[in-house]
N, C-alpha and C positions, 0 to 999 in steps of 0.2 A: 504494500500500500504506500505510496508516495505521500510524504509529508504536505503540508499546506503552503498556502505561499508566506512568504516569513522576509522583512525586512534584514537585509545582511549588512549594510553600511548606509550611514546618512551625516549629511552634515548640512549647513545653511545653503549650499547651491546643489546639492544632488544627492540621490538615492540610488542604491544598488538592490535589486529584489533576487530572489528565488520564486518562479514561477514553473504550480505545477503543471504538467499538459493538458489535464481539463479544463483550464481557466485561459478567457481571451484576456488577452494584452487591452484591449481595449473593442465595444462592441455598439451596435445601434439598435440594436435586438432588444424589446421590451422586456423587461423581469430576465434577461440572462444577466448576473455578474462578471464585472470584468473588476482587472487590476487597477487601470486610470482609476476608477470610483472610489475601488476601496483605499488606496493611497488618497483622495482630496480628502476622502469623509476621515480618516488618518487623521490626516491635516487641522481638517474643523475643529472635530474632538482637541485638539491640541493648540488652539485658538489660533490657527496658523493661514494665512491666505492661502485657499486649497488649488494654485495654480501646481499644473505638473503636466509637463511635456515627455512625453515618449521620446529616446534620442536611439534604441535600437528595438525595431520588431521582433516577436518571435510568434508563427503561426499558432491557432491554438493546440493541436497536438504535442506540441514541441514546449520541453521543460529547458526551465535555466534559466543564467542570467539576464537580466534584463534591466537598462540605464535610465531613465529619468533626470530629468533637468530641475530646480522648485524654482526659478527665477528666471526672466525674460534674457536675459543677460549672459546664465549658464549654459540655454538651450542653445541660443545663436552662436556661442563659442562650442561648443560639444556637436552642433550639429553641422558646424564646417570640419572639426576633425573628422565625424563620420566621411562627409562627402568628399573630402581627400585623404580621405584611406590612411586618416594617422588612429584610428581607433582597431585595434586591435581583437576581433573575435575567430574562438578557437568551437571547435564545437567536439563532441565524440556522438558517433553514430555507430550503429551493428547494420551490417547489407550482408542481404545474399549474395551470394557469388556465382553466376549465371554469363560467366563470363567462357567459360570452358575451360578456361586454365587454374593452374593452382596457386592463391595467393599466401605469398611466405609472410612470416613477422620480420619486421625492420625494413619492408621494399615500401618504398616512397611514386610518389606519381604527381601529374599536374592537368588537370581537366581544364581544356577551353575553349565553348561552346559560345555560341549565338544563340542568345532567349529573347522570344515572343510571345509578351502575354495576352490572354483573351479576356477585357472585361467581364464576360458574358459569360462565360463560365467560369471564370476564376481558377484558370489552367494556365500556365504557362508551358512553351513545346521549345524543341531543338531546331533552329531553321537557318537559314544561310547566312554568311557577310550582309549580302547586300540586300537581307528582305527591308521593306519597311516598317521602323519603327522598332528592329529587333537590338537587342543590349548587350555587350561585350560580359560575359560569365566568366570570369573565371578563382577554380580554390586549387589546394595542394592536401594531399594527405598523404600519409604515414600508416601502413598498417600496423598495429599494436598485437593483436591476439586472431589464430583461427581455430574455427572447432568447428570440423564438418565441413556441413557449407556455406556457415556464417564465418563473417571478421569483424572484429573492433576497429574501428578508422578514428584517426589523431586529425580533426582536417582544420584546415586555413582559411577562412574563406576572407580572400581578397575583393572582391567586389561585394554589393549587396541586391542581388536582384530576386524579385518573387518567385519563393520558391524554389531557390536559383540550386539547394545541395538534393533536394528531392531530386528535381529536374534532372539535373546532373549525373547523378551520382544511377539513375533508371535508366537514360540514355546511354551509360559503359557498361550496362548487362550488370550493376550491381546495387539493384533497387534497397532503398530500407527496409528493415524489417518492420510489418504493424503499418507501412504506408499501401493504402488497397488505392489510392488515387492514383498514384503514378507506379507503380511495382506491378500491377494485376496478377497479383497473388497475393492468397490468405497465407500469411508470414506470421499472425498472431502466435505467440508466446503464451502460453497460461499464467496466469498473474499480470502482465504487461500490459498497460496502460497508452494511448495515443500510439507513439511510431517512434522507432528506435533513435530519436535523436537529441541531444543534448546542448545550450550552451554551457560550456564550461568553464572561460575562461576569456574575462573583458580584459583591454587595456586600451588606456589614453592619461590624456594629461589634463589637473585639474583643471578647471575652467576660472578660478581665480590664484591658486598657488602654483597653476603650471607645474607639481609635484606630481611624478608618475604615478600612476593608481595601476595598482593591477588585483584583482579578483578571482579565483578557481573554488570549483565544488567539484563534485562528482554525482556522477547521475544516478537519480533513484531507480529511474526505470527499472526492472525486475533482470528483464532478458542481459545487459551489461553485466550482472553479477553470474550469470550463467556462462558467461564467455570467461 
């Protein structure tokens, strides 16, 4: 059973949360809870101006860290290191391996694709350089553990595009485990929760003490402790 979501750092410009995979980041959906809420009403209680900006997404299947801004000032600073790639997110995922070969511990790789997302279905796909509208993807990973024909993946993600390690990581023949959107296959784990994947690990620089911040958990997910 995955823990609740739980405040891990806070100070006057920003929050660092744990967020678990059934809870949206933030929603439009009547009577579903999300995280923006319960951090402003946080805030209230604590007679606090309940301003708070999202500075990194995480879909709602997907557990981990998660950055927030509490001031107009922090977000525009945190949210230009997002945009030029000076913020640092690490993630751990388990994928099947449908790849035909055999993946060893310690072989490293670099996926980089062209993503196209579809409002309309809230899918993003693999498509050419030169489609219209399509976004430069790309991460790096690190195999850590295999068992079978699951592996533990250490990955980088250098860009931030929808969906971009699901996408990715389905279109090399090595969908996540728990992901039936883009994987199409029942990959569920008994006990496990959403899809096999994790933040685990923020970095950036504060937005008023310019002091390097860095943050790591490890994932509740059930299946990770199986590998």
């Amino acid at each position: 059973m995955e823990k609740e979501w739980n405040i891990i750092y806070e100070d006057a410009e920003l929050i660092v949360t744990y967020k678990p995979s059934d809870l949206a980041v933030q929603t439009s959906k009547m009577g579903q809870k999300d995280l923006v809420s319960m951090l402003k009403n946080d805030r209230v209680k604590k007679k606090e101006p309940p301003y708070v900006a999202v500075i990194n997404r995480l879909d709602q299947p997907v557990e981990g860290l998660v950055l927030f801004a509490k001031t107009k000032e922090a977000a525009a600073d945190l949210s230009r290191q997002l945009q030029g790639g000076q913020i640092g997110k690490y993630y751990r995922a388990v994928v099947l391996n449908q790849t035909g070969k055999d993946l060893t511990a310690g072989e490293k790789g670099t996926l980089t694709d062209y993503l196209l997302k579809d409002g309309k279905t809230n899918l993003s796909k693999v498509v050419n350089a030169d489609t219209k509208g399509a976004k430069k993807a790309v991460l790096e990973y690190e195999v850590l553990t295999v068992k079978e024909n699951r592996a533990d993946l250490f990955i980088h993600l250098q860009t931030g595009r929808h969906h971009q390690i699901r996408v990715q990581m389905a279109h090399a023949n090595l969908p996540l485990a728990g992901d039936r959107k883009y994987g199409k296959t029942d990959s569920m784990v008994s006990g496990m929760t959403g899809i096999a994947l994790c933040s685990v690990k923020l970095q950036f620089m504060h937005p008023k003490t310019k002091k390097k911040m860095e943050f790591s958990i490890e994932p509740e997910n059930r299946i990770f402790q199986l590998l």
